[in-house]
C-alpha positions as CSV (number, residue, x, y, z in Angstrom):
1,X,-31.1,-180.9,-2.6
2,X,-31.0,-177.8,-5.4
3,X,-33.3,-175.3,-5.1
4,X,-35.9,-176.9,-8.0
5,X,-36.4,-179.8,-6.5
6,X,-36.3,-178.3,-2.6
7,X,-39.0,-176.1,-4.6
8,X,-41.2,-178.9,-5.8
9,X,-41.5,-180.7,-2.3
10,X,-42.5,-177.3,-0.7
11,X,-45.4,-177.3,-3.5
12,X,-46.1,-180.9,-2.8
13,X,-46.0,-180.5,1.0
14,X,-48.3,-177.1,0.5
15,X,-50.9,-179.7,-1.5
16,X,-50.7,-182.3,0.8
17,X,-51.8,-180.1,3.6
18,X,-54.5,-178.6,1.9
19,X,-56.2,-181.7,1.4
20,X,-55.3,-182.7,4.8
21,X,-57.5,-179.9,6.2
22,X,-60.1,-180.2,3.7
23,X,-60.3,-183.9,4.6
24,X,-60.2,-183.4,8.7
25,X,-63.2,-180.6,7.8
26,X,-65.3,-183.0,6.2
27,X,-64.6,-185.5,9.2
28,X,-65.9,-182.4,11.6
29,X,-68.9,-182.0,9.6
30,X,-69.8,-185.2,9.8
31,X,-69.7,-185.0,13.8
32,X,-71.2,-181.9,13.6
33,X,-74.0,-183.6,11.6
34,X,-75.2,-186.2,14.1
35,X,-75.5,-183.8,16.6
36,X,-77.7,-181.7,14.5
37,X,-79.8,-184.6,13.5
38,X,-79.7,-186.5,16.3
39,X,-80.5,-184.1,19.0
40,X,-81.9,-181.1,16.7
41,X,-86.0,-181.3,15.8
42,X,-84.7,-180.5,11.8
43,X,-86.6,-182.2,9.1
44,X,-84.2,-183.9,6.5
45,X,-85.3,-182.4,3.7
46,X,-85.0,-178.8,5.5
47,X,-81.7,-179.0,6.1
48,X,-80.7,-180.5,2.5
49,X,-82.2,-177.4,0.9
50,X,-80.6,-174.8,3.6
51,X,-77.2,-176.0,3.0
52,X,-77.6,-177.0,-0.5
53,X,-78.8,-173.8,-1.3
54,X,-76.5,-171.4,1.0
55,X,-73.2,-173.5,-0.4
56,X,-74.2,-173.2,-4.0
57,X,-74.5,-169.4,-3.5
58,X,-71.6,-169.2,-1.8
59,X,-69.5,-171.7,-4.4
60,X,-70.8,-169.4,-7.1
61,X,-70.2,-166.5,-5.7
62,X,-66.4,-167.0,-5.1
63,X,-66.5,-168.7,-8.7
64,X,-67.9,-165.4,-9.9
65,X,-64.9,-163.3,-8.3
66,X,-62.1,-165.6,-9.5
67,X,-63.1,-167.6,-12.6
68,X,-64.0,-165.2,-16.3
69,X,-67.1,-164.1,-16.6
70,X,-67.6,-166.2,-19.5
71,X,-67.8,-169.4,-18.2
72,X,-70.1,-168.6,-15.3
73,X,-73.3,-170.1,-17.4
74,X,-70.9,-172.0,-19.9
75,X,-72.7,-175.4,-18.9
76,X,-76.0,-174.6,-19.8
77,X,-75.4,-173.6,-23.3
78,X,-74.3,-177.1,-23.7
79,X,-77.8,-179.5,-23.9
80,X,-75.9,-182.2,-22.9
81,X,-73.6,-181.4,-20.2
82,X,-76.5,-179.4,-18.4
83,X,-78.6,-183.2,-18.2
84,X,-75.4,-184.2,-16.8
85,X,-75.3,-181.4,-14.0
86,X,-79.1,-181.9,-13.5
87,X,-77.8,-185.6,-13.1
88,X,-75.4,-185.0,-10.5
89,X,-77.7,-182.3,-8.7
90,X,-80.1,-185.2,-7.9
91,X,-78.2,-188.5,-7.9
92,X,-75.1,-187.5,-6.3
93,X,-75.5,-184.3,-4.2
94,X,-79.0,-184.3,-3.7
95,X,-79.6,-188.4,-2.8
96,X,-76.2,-189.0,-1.3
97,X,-76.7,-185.6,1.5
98,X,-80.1,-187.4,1.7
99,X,-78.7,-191.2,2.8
100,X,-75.9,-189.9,4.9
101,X,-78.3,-187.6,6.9
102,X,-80.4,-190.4,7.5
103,X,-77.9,-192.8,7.9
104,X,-76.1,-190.7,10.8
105,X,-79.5,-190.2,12.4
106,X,-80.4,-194.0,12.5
107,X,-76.9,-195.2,13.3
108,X,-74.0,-193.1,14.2
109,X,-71.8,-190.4,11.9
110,X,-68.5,-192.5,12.9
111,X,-69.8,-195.8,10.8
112,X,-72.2,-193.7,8.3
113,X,-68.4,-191.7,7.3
114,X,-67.1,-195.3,7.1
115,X,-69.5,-196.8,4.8
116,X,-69.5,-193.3,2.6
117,X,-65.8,-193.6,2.6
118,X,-66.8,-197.3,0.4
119,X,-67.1,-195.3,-2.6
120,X,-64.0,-196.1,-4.4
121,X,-65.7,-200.2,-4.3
122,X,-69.0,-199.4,-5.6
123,X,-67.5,-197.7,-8.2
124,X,-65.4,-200.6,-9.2
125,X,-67.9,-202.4,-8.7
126,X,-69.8,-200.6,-10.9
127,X,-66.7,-199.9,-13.9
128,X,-67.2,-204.4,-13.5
129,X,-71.4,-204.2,-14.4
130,X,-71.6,-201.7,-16.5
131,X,-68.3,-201.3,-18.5
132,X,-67.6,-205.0,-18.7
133,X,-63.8,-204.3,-17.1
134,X,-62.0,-207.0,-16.3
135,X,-61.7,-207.7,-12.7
136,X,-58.2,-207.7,-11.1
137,X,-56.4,-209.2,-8.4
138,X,-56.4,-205.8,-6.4
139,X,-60.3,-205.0,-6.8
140,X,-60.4,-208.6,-5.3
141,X,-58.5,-208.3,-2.6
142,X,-59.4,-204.7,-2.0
143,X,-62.9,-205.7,-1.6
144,X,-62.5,-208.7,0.5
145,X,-60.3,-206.3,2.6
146,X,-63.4,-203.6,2.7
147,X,-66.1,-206.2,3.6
148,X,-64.1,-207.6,6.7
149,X,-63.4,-203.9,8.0
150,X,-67.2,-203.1,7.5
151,X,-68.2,-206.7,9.5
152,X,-65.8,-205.4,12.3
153,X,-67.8,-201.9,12.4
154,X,-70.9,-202.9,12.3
155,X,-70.7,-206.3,14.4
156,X,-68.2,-204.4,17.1
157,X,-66.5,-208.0,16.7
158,X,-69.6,-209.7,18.7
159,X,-70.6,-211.9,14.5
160,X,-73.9,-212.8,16.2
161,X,-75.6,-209.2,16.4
162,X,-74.9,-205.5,14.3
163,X,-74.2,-202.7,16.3
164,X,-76.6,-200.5,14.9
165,X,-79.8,-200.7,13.6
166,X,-80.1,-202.5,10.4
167,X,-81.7,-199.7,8.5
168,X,-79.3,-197.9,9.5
169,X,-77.0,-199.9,7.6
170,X,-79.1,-199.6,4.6
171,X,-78.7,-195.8,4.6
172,X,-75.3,-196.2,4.8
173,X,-74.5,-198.3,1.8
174,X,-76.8,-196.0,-0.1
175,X,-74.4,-192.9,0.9
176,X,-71.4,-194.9,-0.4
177,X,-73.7,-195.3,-3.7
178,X,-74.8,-192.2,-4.0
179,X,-71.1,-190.6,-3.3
180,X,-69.7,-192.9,-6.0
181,X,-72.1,-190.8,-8.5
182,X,-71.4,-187.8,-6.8
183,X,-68.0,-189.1,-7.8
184,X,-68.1,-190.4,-11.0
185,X,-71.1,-188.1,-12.7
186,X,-69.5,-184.6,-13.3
187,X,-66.1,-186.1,-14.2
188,X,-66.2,-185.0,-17.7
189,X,-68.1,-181.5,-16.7
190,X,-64.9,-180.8,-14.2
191,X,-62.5,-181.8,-16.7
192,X,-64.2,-179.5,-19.3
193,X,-65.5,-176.6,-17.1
194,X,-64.2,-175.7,-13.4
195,X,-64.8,-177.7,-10.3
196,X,-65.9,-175.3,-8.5
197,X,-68.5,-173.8,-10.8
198,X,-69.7,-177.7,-11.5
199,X,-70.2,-178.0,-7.4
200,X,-72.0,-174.5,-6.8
201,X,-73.9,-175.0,-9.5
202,X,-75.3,-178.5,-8.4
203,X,-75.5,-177.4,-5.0
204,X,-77.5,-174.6,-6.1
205,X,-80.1,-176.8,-8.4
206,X,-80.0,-179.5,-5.0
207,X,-81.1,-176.8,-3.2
208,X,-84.2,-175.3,-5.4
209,X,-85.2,-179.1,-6.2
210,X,-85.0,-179.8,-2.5
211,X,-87.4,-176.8,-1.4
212,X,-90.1,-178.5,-3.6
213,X,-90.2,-181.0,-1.1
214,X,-90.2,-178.6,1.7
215,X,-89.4,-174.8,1.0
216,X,-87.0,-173.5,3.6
217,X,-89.6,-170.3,4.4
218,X,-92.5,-172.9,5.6
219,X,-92.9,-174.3,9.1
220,X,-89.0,-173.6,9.2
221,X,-87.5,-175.5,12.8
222,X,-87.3,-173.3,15.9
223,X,-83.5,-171.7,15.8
224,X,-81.2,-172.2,18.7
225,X,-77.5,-171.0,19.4
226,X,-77.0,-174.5,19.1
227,X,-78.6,-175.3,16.1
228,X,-77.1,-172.0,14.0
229,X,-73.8,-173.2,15.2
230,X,-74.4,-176.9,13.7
231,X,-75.8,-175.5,10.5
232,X,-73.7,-172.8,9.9
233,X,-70.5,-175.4,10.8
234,X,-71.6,-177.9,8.2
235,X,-72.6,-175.3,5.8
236,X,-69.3,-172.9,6.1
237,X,-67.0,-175.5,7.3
238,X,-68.1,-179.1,6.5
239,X,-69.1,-178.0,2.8
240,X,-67.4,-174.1,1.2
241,X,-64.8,-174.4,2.9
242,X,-63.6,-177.9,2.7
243,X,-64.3,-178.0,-1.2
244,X,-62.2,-175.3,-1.9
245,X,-59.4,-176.4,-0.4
246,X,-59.6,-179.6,-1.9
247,X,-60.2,-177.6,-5.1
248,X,-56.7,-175.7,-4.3
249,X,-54.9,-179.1,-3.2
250,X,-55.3,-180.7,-6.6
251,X,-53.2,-177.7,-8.8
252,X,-50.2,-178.4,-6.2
253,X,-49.8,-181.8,-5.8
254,X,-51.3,-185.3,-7.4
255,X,-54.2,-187.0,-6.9
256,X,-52.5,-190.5,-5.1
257,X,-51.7,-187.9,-2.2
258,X,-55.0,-186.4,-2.2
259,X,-56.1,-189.9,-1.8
260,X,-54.0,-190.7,1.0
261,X,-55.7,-187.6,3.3
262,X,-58.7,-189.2,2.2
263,X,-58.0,-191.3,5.1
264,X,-58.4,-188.2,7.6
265,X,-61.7,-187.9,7.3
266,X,-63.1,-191.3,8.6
267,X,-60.5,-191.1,11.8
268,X,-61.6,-187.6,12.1
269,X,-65.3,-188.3,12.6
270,X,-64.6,-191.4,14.8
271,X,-62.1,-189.1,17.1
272,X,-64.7,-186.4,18.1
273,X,-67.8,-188.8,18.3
274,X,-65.6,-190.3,21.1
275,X,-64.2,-186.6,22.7
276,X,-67.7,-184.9,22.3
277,X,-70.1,-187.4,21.6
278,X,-69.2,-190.1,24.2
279,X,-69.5,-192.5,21.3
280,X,-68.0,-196.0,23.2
281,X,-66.3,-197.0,20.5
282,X,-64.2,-200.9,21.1
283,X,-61.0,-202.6,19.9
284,X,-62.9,-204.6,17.1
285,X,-64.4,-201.5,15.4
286,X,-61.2,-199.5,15.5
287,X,-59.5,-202.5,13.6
288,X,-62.6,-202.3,11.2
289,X,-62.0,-199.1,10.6
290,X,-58.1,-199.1,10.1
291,X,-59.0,-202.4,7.6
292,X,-61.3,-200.5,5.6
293,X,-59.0,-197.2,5.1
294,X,-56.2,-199.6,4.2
295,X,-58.3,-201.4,1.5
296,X,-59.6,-197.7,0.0
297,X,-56.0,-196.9,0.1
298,X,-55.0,-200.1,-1.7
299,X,-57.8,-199.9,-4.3
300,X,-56.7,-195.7,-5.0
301,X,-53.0,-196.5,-4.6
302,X,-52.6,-200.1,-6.8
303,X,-56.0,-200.0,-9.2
304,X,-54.7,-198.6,-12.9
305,X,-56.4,-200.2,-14.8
């Protein structure tokens, strides 16, 4: 192997690890999550606008240091794009944080990550409503593929009964909604502007949109060791940190192998809710899962149209 190409597998490698660890943080913050609002008296809307806002500041602040100066406010001189960004602040970061919270304190983080990690679907799904695009045979089998993964998860492999509560469920496919937005809104902003400034910005308007609801200063939840560990973990870990090494991955290597340690996250999730969350998890669902991740692949991997 000469040195160019030993060079461009070092580069790729370097990517593909990046996004590895930016995926297995996202799975830790999703553990990390049902603990804190499972066993930690925190209003939802409390903890939105704590991390919304304390990421967004943070995003901003490293986009301040490394990004000109010029393109700091660039998005809102622009009356368009900033309708889109107000878009994304409320129908992808805002309501998607929203439907996962709840759907890891009804149910369980391990299937809540599961049914987020449905995104890819809804948006083809949604390309098929609203964009009139022509089905093909992968979206087919990708989705039949999906639905008998989720039927696993939620049914444990017993058909007659789910295995968490139904509105559980419901909260769930509403945070693989909302994350296909979260997906699919600020695509033309990133490509235009940077991702990071997009993100902290969002996060930021989440935030200050959020604490309308229920400002972070008023009847604020009694803080634990505990509970600044959870926050601070989802906050620093589960959201900064693991969005700017995704934000790295993508100038090193391409987006198929970003999509492959999509994967990590899901099995992440489901590997600590066993080790630390004596979540009993069975045969059936562990199938489920591996079906579903297969099918995401599939759809990510094979979909080109």
């Amino acid at each position: 192997m000469d040195e160019s190409k030993k060079l461009a597998k070092k580069t790729l490698d370097r990517g593909f690890w990046l996004a590895f660890c930016a995926s297995a943080l996202w799975g830790v913050s999703g553990t990390v999550l049902q603990f804190v609002a499972k066993n930690l008296n925190i209003p939802a809307m409390w903890f939105i606008g704590t991390r919304t806002l304390i990421a967004g500041i943070l995003l901003l602040a490293v986009g301040l240091v490394v990004l000109p100066k010029k393109e700091f406010f660039a998005v809102f001189k622009n009356k368009k794009d900033f309708l889109t960004l107000l878009s994304f602040s409320v129908f992808g970061l805002l309501a998607n944080m929203f439907t996962f919270f709840h759907a890891v304190k009804t149910g369980n983080s391990s299937t809540a990550t599961i049914l987020q990690y449905l995104s890819p679907l809804f948006i083809m799904i949604g390309a098929i409503i609203f964009t009139k695009k022509k089905t093909s045979r992968v979206d087919v089998i990708s989705f039949v593929i999906a639905l008998i993964g989720v039927v696993l998860m939620i049914t444990r492999g017993d058909l007659g009964h789910l295995s968490i509560p139904f509105i559980s469920l419901v909260w769930g496919i509403g945070s693989g909604i909302t994350a296909a937005l979260y997906i699919t809104i600020p695509q033309k902003l990133i490509a235009k502007y940077h991702g990071i400034l997009i993100t902290g910005w969002g996060m930021l308007i989440a935030g200050l949109i959020s604490n309308i609801f229920n400002p972070i200063w008023v009847n604020a939840p009694k803080m634990t060791t505990g509970s600044i560990l959870g926050i601070g973990t989802v906050i620093l870990l589960g959201t900064v940190l693991a969005f700017l090494l995704m934000v790295i991955s993508t100038k090193y290597t391409t987006a198929a192998i970003v999509s492959i340690t999509d994967a990590v996250q899901p099995f992440t999730t489901l590997v600590l809710s066993v080790l630390f969350l004596h979540y009993a998890v069975n045969f059936a669902e562990v199938i489920g899962a591996i079906i579903v991740v297969l099918a995401i692949y599939v759809l990510n991997r094979y979909d080109t149209e």
